[in-house]
C-alpha positions as semicolon CSV with decimal commas, in nm:
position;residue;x (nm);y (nm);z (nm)
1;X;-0,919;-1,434;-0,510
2;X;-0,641;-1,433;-0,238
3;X;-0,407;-1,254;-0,440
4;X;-0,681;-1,030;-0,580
5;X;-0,776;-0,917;-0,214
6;X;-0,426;-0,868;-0,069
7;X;-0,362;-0,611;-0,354
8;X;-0,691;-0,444;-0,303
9;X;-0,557;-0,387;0,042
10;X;-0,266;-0,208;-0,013
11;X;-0,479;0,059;-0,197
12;X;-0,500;0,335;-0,041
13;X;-0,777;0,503;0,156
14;X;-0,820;0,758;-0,095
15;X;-0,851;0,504;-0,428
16;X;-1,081;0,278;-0,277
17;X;-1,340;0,558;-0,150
18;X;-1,276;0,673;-0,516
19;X;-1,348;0,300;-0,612
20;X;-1,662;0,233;-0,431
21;X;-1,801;0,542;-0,513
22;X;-1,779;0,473;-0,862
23;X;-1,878;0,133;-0,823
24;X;-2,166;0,261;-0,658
25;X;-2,267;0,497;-0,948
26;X;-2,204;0,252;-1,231
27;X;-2,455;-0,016;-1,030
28;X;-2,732;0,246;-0,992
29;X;-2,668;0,350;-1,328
30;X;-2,725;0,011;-1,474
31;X;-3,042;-0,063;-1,263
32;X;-3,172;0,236;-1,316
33;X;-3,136;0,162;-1,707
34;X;-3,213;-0,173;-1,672
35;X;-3,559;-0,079;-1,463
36;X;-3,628;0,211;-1,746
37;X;-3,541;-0,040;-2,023
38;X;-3,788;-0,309;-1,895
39;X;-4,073;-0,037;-1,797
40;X;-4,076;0,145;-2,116
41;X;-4,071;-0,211;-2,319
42;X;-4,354;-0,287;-2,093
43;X;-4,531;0,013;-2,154
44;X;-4,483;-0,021;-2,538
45;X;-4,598;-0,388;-2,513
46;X;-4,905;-0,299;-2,370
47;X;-5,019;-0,015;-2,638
48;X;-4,954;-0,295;-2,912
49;X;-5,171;-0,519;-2,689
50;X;-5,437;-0,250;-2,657
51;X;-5,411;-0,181;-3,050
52;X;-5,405;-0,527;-3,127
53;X;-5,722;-0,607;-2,922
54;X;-5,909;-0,359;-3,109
55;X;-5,785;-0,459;-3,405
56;X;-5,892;-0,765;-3,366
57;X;-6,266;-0,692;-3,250
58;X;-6,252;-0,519;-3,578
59;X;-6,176;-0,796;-3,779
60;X;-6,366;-1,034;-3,570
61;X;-6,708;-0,836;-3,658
62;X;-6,636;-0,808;-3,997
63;X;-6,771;-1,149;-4,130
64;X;-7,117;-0,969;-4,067
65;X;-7,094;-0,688;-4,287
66;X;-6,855;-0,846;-4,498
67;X;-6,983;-0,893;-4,815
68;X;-6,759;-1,135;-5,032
69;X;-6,936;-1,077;-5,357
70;X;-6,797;-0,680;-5,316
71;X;-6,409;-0,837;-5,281
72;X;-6,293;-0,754;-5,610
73;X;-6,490;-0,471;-5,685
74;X;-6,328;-0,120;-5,748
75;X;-6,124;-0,102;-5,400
76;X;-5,833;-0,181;-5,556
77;X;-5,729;-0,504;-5,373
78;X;-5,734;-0,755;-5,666
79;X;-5,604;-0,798;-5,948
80;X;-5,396;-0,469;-5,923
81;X;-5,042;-0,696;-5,968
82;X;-4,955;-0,754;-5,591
83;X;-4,884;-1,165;-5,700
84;X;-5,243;-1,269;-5,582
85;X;-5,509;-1,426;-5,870
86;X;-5,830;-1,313;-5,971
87;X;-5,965;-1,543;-5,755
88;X;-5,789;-1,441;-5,413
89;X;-6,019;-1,261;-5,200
90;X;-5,862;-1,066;-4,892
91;X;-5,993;-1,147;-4,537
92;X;-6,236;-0,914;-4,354
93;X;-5,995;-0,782;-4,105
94;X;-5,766;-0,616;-4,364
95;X;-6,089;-0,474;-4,611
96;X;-6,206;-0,248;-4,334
97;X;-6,084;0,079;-4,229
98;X;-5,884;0,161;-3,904
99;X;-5,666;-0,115;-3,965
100;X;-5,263;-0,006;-3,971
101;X;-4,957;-0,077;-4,117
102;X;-4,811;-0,392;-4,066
103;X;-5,162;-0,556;-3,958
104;X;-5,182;-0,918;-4,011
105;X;-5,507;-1,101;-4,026
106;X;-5,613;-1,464;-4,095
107;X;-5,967;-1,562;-4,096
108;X;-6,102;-1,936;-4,153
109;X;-6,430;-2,002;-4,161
110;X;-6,521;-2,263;-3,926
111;X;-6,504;-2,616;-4,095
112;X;-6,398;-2,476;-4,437
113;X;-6,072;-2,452;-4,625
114;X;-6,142;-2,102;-4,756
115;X;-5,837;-1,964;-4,538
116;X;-5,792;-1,570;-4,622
117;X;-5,449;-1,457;-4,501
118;X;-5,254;-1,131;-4,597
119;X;-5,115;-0,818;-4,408
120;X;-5,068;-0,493;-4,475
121;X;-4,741;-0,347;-4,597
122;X;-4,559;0,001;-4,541
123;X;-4,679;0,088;-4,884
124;X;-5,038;0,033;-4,809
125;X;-5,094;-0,269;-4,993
126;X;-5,238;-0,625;-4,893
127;X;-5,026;-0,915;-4,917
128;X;-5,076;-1,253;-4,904
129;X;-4,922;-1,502;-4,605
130;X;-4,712;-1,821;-4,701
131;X;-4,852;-2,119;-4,549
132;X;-4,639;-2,142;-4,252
133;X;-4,709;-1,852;-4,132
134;X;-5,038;-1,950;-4,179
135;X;-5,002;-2,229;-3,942
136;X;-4,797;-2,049;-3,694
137;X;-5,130;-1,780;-3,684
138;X;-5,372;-2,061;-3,655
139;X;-5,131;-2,219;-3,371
140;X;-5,197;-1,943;-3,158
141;X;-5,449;-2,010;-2,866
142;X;-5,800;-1,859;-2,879
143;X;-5,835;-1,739;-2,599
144;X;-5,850;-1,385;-2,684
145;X;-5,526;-1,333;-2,489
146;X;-5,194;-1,183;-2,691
147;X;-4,914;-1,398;-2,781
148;X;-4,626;-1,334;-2,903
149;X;-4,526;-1,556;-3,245
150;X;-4,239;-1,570;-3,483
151;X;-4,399;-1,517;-3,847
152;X;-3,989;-1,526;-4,062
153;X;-3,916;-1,364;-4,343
154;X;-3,973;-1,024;-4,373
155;X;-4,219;-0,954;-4,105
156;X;-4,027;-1,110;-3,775
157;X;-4,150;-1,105;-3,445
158;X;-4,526;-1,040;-3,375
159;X;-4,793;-1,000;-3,111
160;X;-5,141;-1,228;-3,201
161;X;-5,451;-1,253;-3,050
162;X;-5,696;-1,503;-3,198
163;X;-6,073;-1,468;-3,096
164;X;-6,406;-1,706;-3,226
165;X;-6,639;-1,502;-3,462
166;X;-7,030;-1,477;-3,417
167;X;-7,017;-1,750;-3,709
168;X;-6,801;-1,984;-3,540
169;X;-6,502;-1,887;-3,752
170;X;-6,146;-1,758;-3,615
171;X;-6,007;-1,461;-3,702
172;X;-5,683;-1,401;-3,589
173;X;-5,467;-1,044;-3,564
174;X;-5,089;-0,995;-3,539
175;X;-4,906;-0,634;-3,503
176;X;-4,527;-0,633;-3,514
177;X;-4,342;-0,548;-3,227
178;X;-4,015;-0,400;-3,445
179;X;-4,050;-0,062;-3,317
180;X;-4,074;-0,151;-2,967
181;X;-3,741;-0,338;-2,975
182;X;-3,580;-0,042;-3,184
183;X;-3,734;0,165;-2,945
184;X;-3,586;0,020;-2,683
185;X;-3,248;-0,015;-2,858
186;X;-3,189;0,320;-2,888
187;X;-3,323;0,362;-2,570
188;X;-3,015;0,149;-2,411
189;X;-2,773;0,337;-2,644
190;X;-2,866;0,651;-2,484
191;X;-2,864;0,511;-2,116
192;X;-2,518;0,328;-2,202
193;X;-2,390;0,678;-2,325
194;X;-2,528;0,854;-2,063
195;X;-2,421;0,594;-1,810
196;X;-2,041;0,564;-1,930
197;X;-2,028;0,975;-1,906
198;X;-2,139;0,990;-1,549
199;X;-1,908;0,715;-1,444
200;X;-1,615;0,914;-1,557
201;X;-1,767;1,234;-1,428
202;X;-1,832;1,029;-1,087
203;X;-1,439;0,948;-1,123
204;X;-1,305;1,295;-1,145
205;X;-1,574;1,463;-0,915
206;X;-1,499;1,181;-0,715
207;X;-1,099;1,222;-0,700
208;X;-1,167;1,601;-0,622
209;X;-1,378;1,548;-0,355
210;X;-1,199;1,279;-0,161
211;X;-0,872;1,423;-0,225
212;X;-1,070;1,746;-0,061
213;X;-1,204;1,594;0,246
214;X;-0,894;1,344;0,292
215;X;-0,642;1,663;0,339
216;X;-0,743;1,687;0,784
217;X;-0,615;1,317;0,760
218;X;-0,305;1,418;0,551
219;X;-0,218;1,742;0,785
220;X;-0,236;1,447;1,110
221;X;-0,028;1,205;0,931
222;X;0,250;1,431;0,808
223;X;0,249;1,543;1,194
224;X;0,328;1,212;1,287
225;X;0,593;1,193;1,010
226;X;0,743;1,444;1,145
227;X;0,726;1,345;1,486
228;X;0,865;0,962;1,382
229;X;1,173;1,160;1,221
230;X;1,263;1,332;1,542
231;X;1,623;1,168;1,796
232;X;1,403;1,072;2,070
233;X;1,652;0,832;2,151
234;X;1,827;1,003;2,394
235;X;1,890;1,331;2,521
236;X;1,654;1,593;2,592
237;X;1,344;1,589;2,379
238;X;1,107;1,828;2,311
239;X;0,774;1,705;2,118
240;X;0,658;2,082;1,989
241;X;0,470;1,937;1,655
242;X;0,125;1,872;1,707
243;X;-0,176;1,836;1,523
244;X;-0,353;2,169;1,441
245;X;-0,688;2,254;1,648
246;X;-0,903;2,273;1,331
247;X;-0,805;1,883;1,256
248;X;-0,895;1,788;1,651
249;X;-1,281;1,858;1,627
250;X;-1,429;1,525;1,841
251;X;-1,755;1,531;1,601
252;X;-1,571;1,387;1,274
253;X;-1,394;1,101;1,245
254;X;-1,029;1,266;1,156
255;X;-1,063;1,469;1,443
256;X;-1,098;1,240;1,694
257;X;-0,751;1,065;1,514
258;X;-0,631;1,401;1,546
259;X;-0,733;1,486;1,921
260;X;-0,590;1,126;2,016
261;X;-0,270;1,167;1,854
262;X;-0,238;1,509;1,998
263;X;-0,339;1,334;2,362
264;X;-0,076;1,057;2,271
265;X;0,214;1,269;2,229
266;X;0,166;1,482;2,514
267;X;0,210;1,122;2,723
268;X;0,521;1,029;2,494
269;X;0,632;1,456;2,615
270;X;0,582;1,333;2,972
271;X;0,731;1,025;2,968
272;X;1,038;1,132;2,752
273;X;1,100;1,431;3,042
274;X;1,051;1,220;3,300
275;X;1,254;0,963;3,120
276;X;1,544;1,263;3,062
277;X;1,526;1,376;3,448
278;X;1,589;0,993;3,557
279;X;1,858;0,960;3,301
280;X;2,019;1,298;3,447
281;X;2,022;1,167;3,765
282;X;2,205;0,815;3,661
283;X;2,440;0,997;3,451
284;X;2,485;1,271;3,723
285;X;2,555;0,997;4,014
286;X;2,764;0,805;3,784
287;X;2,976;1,068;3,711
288;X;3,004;1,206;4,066
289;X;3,057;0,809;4,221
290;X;3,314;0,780;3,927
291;X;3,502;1,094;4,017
292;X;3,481;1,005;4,412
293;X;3,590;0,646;4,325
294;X;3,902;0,771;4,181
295;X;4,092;0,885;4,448
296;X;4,024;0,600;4,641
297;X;4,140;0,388;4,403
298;X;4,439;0,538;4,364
299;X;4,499;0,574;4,754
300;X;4,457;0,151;4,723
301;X;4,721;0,125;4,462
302;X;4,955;0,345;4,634
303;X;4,930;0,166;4,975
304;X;4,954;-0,151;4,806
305;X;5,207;-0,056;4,624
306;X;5,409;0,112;4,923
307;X;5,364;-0,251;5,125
308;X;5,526;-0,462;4,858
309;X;5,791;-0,258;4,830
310;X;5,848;-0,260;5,193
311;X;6,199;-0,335;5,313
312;X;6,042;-0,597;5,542
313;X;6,043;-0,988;5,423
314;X;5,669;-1,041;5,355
315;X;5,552;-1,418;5,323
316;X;5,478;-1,506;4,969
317;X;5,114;-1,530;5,005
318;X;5,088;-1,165;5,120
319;X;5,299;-1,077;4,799
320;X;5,078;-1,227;4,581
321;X;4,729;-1,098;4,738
322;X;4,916;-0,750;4,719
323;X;5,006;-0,775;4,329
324;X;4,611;-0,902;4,305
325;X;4,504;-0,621;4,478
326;X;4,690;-0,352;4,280
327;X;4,581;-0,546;3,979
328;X;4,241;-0,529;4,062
329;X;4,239;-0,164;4,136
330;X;4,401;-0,093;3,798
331;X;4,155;-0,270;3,655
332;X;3,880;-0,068;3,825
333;X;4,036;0,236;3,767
334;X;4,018;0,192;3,438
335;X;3,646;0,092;3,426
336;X;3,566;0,405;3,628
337;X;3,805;0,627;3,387
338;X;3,560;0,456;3,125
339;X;3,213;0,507;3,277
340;X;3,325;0,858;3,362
341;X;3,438;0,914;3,031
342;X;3,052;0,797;2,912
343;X;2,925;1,048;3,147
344;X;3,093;1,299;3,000
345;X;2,950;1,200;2,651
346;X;2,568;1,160;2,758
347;X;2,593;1,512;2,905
348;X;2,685;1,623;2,553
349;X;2,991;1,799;2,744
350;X;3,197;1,984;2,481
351;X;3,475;1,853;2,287
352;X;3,796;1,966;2,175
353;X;3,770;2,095;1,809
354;X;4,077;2,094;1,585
355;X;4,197;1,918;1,325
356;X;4,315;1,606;1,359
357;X;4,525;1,362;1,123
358;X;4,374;1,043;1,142
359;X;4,666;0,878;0,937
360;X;4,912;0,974;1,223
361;X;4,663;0,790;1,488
362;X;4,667;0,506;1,299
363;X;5,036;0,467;1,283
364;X;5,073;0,534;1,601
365;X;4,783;0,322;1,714
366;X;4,922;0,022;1,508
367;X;5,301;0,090;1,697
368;X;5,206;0,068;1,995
369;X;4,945;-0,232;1,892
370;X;5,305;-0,399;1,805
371;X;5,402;-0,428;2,166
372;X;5,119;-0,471;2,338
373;X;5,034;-0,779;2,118
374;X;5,324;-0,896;1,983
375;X;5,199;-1,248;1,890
376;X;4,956;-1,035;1,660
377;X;5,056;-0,882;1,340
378;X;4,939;-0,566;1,274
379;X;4,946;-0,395;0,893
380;X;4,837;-0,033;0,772
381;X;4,679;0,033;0,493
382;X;4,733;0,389;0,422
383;X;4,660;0,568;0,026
384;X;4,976;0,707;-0,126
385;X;4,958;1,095;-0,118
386;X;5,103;1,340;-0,373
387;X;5,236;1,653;-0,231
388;X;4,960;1,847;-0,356
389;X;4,705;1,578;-0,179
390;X;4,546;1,685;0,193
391;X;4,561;1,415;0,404
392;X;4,279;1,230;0,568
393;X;4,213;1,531;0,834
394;X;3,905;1,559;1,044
395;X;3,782;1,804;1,308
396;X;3,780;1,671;1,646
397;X;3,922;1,587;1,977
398;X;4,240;1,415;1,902
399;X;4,297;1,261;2,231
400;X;3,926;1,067;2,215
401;X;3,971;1,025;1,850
402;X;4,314;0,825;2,004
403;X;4,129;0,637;2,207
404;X;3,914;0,525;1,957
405;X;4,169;0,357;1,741
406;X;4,350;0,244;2,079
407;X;3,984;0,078;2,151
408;X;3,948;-0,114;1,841
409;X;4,301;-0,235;1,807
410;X;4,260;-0,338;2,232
411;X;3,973;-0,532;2,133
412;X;4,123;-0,707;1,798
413;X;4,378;-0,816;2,019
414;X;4,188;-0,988;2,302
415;X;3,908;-1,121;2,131
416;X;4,105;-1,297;1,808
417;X;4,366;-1,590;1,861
418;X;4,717;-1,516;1,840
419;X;4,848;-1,525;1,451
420;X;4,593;-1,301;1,375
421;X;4,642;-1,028;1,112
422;X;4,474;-0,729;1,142
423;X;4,462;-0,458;0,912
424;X;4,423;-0,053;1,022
425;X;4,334;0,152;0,653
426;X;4,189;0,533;0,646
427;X;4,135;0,699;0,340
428;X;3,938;1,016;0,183
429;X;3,641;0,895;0,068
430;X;3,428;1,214;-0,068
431;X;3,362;1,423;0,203
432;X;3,428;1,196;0,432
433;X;3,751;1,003;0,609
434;X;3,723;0,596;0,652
435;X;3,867;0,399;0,894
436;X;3,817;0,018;0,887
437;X;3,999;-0,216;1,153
438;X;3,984;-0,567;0,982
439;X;4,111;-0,897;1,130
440;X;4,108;-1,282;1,008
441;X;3,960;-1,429;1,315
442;X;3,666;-1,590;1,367
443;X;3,434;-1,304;1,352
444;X;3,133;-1,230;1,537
445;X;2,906;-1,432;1,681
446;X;2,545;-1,401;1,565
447;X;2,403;-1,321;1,954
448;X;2,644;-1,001;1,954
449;X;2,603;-0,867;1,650
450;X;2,293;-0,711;1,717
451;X;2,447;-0,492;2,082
452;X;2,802;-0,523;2,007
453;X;2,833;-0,156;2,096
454;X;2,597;-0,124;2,421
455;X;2,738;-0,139;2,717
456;X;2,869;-0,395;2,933
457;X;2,826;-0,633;2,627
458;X;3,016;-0,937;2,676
459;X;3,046;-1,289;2,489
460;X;3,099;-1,541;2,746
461;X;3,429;-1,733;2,532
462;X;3,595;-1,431;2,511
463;X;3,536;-1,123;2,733
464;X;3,608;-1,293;3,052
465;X;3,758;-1,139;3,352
466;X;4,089;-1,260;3,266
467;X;4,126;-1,048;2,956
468;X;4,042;-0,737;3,161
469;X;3,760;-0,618;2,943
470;X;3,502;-0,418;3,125
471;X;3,258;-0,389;2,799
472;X;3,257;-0,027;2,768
473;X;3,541;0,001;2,520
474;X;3,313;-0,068;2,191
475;X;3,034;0,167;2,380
476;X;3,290;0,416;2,421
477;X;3,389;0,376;2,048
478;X;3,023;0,438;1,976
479;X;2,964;0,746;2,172
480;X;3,284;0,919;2,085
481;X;3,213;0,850;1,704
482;X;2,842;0,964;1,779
483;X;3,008;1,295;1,945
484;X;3,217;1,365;1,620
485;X;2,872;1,363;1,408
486;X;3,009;0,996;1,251
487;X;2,871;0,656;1,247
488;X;3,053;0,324;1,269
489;X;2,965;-0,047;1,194
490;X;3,057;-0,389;1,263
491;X;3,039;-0,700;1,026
492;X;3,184;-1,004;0,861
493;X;3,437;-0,914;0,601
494;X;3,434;-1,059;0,271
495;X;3,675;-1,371;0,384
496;X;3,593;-1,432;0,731
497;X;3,669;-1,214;1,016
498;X;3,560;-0,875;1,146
499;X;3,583;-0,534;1,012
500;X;3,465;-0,214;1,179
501;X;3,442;0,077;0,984
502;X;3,439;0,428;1,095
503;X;3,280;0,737;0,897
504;X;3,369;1,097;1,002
505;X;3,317;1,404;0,810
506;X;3,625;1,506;0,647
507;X;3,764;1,901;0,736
């Protein structure tokens, strides 16, 4: 039943209106016929009653102006070859007019084994009763009540009513009830027929009219579609779509769905705009306080710089807080240079558009890999090219598109132990160019994977302060990628490791 009701909830709205209005139809239906059925049986059952009562006052009467010396006179009801003898005599109830087909009657004198029996069959003619159906005649109550009673053979089910003569005897009167039940039979057929037939009428009238009045609720939910298909991850967004006026009326029920979700995403407007304005002004004082920061930065360094090399002796302790300090403004510099550089991105300022040959940034990227991480070694996996073949060229900025590799290489080489091989391979693949940077190292950890390329993402083995990672460089990676309409990704390879693969549209 579980089972069964899980599935019947993934129906949709549309099949299970469809459903229960069927259902609905096909239960009416049936009591309807059932109710018909049992009234017109009914009604049937009580003419035969009514019949059979007067039948029976009929043959309960006769006895008095029955006269049994006149039984086998001229009427032609012995001795015309029906099977009875000469000496049979009919009973009063069937040797009077007004008395129909089928009519049984017994009558037995009271105290006397002179028991006349016989009905009357579709032919006209009297016939004699066996014995038990005789006895299952006589078994009825006299009470003057009907009752139904199984007589066999060829005459089947019955209605009797047995009643006490004038003379003390009992007569006793059966009509069959076989046209009531093939009445009613046929009846049933007809109700079945007509039943099944306006089912599958209810089913297509059904489908046509829900499918009809379902179409306001399929106008609101391909507006949300829509809406759920929109970048309203970032950037400027601008929620036009909205559910038309004639699907917003607050009297039905898919209006007020519609009038919400209208009222819904003129909040989600509001808060994406005021969401935009805030992020203008972060990305706005970011990349003014990064531009400002620079040139103090640099004025550090150089003073720094211009101390230590000062032709005066300086103790060793100021030597060594001087190297710190330009240290430490290098490394700042470059994590301003970085979150300027992201400024630049989020304000979707324009990039340099030519094309670019990523093979040649690889090399290059993998040279100078070579001696910045020596104890490293570094491989390229580049496709051999005929001299008909184009290389794997893409449209871009080549000096971000430089940084990217110089990213990805930087952070194969801090975060994996030394002995590490890591591979750099780009090829054509359809219209697009591939670049994967796989190493052997221990890969990523599990609590990364999931914001290895937001910002300031750090694992707390590796990106320390002593390798000089600021946690931009992947996020960089990301939005430069992003900027050149490509997508990159970041998982286990095959045997161990890392791999990062880039996808940009090929020119």
């Amino acid at each position: 039943m579980g089972r069964i009701a899980a599935r019947l909830q993934r129906w949709t709205l549309r099949r299970r209106l469809v459903v229960v209005v069927v259902a609905l139809v096909a239960v009416v239906a049936v009591g309807m016929g059932a109710v018909s059925a049992l009234a017109l049986r009914s009604s049937l059952m009580d003419q035969v009653d009514s019949r059979l009562v007067a039948a029976n006052e009929r043959a309960a009467t006769a006895p008095a102006r029955f006269n049994p010396d006149s039984a086998g006179d001229g009427s032609g009801q012995t001795g015309d070859g029906s099977g009875q003898g000469d000496d049979w005599r009919p009973s009063p109830g069937n040797s009077q007019p007004g008395q129909s087909t089928g009519t049984v009657n017994v009558y037995a004198p009271d105290g006397a084994t002179d028991v006349r029996a016989d009905y009357i069959d579709d032919s006209g003619t009297l016939r004699e009763l066996t014995d038990s159906q005789v006895s299952a005649l006589l078994a009825v109550p006299t009470d003057g009540r009907p009752h139904p009673v199984d007589l066999g053979g060829d005459l089947g089910a019955y209605r009797a009513i047995s009643s006490t003569t004038t003379t003390g005897a009992t007569a006793v009167t059966a009509l069959p009830t076989s046209s009531i039940t093939e009445t009613v039979t046929r009846f049933v057929v007809v109700e079945v027929v007509i039943g099944v037939l306006a089912v599958l009428a209810t089913v297509v009238v059904g489908l046509l009219l829900v499918r009809r009045e379902l179409r306001p609720l399929d106008r609101v939910a391909a507006t949300a579609t829509r809406v759920s298909r929109l970048p309203l991850d970032r950037g400027e967004v601008v929620l036009a779509e909205r559910v038309p006026e004639r699907d917003t009326d607050p009297s039905t029920e898919v209006g007020q769905v519609g009038a919400a979700l209208n009222e819904l995403l003129g909040h989600v407007q509001e808060a994406l705009t005021a969401r935009h304005e805030s992020e203008s002004q972060v990305r706005h004082f970011v990349a003014d306080a990064s531009h400002e920061l620079r040139t103090p930065l640099a004025s550090i360094r150089g003073y720094a710089e211009l101390v230590r090399r000062s032709p005066e002796v300086l103790p060793d302790g100021a030597v060594t807080a001087l190297s710190r300090i330009e240290s430490e403004a290098s490394r700042m510099t470059a994590l301003v240079e970085d979150m300027l550089l992201l400024a630049r991105l989020d304000a979707g300022r324009p990039l340099e558009s030519e094309p670019v040959d990523l093979a040649v940034l690889a090399i290059d990227a993998v040279g100078d890999a070579h001696v910045a991480g020596a104890d490293h070694t570094w491989r390229l996996d580049l496709p051999e090219l005929d001299e008909d073949d184009e290389g794997p060229l893409v449209v871009g900025d080549e000096h971000r598109l430089r940084q990217v590799f110089a990213n990805l290489l930087a952070n194969a080489r801090v975060h994996t132990p030394a002995g590490t091989t890591v591979t750099v391979g780009v090829r054509n693949v359809g219209e697009s160019v591939q670049v994967s940077v796989a190493d052997d190292g221990p890969g990523i950890p599990d609590e990364l994977r999931d914001r290895l390329f937001q910002r300031f993402t750090r694992g707390d083995s590796s990106r320390t302060r002593g390798t000089g990672s600021t946690g931009l460089g992947l996020a960089i990676v990301a939005a430069v990628v992003g900027a050149h309409r490509g997508t990159i990704t970041a998982g286990n390879g095959p045997a161990g490791g890392t791999v990062f693969t880039l996808t940009l549209p090929a020119a």
